[in-house]
N, C-alpha and C positions, 0 to 999 in steps of 0.2 A: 431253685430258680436263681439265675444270674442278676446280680444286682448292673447298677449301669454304674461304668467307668465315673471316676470322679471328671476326668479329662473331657469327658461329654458334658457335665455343666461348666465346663473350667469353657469350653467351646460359647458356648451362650454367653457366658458373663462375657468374654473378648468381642461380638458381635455388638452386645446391647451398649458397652464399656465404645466403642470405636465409632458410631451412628452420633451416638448422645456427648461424645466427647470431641468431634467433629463437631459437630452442627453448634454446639456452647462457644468453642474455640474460635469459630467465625464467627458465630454474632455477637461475641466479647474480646478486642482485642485480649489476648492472655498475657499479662507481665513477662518478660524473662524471670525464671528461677534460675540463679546462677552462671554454670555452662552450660546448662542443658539444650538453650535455642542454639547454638551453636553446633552446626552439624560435624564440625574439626574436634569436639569435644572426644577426652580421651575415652570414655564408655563406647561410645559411638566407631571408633576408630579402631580398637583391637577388642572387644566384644561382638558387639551387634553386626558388624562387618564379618564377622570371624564366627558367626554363630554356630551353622552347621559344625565347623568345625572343632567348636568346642563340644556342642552337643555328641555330635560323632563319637569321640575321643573318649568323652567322660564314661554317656552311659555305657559302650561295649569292656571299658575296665573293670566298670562296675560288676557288668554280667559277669565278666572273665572270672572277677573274682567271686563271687558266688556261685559259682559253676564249680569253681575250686573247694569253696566250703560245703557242697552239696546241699545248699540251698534251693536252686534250680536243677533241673535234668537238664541232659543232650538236645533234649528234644525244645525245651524252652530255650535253651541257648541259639541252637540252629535258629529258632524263629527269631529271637531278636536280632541276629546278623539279617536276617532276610526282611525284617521290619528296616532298618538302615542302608540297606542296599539299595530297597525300592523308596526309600528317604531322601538318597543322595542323586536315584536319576531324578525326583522330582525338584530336589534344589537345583539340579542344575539345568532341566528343561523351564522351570517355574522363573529363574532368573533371568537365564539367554532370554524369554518369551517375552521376558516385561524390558530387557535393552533392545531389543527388536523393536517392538514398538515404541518405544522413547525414543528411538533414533532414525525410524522411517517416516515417521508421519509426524511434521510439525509446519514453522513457518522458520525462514531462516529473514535476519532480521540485520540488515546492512546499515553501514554510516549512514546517517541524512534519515533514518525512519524507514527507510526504502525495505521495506516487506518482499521477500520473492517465496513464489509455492512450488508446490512439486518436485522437494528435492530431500535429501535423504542429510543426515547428520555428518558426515565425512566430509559428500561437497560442498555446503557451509560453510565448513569452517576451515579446510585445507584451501580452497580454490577460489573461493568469496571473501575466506578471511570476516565470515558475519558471526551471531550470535543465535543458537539453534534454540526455536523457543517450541517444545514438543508440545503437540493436543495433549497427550495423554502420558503422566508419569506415575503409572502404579507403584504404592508406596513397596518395596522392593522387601522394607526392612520390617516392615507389617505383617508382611508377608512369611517371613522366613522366621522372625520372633514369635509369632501366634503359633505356628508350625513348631517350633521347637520345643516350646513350653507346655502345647499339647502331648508332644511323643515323649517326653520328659516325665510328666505329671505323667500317662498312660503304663510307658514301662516301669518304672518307681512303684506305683501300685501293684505290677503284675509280678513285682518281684518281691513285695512284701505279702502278697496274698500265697506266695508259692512258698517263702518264707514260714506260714501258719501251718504247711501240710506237712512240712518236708523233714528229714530225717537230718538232724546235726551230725556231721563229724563224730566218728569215732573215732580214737588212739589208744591208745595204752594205760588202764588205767580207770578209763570210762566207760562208764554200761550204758548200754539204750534198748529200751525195750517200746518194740511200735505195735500196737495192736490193730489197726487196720483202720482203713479211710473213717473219717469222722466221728473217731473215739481219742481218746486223751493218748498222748506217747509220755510217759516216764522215761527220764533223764535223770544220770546222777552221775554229777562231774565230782574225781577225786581232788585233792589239793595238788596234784602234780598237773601242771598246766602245759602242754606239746608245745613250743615254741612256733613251729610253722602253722601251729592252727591259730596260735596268738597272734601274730605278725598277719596273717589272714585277716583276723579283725581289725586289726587298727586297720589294714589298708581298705576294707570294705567300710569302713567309717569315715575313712579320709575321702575317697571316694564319693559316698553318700555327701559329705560336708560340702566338697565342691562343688555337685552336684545343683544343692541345696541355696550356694553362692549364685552361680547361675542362673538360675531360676529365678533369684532375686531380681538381680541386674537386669536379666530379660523385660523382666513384668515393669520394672524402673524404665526403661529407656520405648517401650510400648506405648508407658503413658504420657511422656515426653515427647513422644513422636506425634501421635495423637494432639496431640496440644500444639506443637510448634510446625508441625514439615507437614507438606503435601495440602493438597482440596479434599474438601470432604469424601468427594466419589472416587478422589485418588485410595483414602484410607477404607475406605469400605470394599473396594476391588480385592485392597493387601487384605484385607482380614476373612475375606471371602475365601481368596485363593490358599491361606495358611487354612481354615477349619476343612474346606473340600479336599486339603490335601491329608491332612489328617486322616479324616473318614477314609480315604484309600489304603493307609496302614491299618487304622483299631478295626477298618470290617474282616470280621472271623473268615469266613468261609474258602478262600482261598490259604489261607495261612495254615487252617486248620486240615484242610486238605494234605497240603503239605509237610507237615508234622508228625500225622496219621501214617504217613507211604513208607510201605517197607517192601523194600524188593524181595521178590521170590526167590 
């Protein structure tokens, strides 16, 4: 029986966490802590801005290199390139969608109070020279933080649960003996240590540690965001659209499809 991703309660806490951290945050002015109210704040500015891209970056080295140590198969690899592929059209349909709407539908907002409707964010502010004030600005960074943090937390798991199956490295020197799925593998490493399987782990640890930093920071500037930027149903849209987007990657059945196919 498959137990459930940790990533799917990590899902629930960000919903129950973003509702109840919303709705406190308005009915209590919340102090500044620090820099945090500040949206020019350096976290904000080359993290959270940068997020896919740090996600991107980290976790496929990480695979790369456990693919190298024969931690993961071919076949795990392929899937998490293709978990980040359909990651990256969602960051970037998920974004344009929420400037789209931030910049088509508001009130544009002249010298003198002078309010004018029906017009779009450009002609505002090129033509009118006014102040664009949007109906609706989904939290952006809600959005793309929740999301991260989920596929994060998901493949980190699915790399150490394949880590528990999987055959170590052998070199010269090393014996291994596997006896087959869900029985004990003996391992017996000599004192001469392969340098390139050495250098392997440090870099899958260094990897892992960045990783690990990230994740931090993410789940930091979530709860900061929450607390200081957007209206409540701004944050509850972002945190919506990060766990629905999530569920589009962790659902098996297409992935698994995929994985499975071997041409004739």
């Amino acid at each position: 029986m498959n137990s459930v991703p940790v990533a799917n309660y990590l899902a629930v806490a960000y919903i129950f966490w973003v509702v109840l951290g919303s709705l406190s945050s308005d009915a209590w002015n919340t102090p500044c802590l620090f820099i945090f109210c500040d949206k020019f704040n350096f976290f904000n500015q080359y993290f959270v801005k940068l997020c896919w891209g740090w996600t991107f970056f980290t976790c496929l080295t990480s695979s790369s290199v456990k693919l190298w140590r024969q931690i993961i198969d071919n076949k795990h690899y392929c899937k998490v390139w293709l978990h980040f592929i359909a990651g990256t059209v969602i960051w970037f349909v998920g974004t344009r969608s929420i400037d789209f709407i931030k910049d088509s539908y508001g009130i544009c907002e002249l010298d003198g109070d002078k309010m004018v409707f029906n017009l779009n964010k450009q002609t505002c502010k090129s033509s009118l020279k006014g102040q664009w004030l949007p109906y609706l600005d989904i939290s952006g960074h809600i959005f793309m933080m929740v999301f991260c943090c989920l596929i994060i937390a998901y493949e980190e798991e699915s790399f150490n649960r394949s880590k528990e199956n999987s055959k170590s490295v052998t070199s010269p020197g090393n014996t291994f003996k596997y006896s087959g799925e869900g029985k004990e593998a003996d391992y017996v490493d000599s004192e001469n240590c392969v340098l390139p399987d050495r250098l392997l782990r440090v870099m899958d640890v260094f990897a892992s540690g960045i990783i690990l930093v990230l994740f931090g920071i993410f789940n930091l500037m979530l709860i900061m965001t929450t607390l200081y930027f957007h209206t409540p149903i701004e944050k509850v849209l972002g945190v919506a659209m990060g766990v629905c987007s999530y569920n589009l990657i962790s659902f098996k059945y297409p992935w698994d499809c995929l994985s499975k196919f071997q041409p004739v």
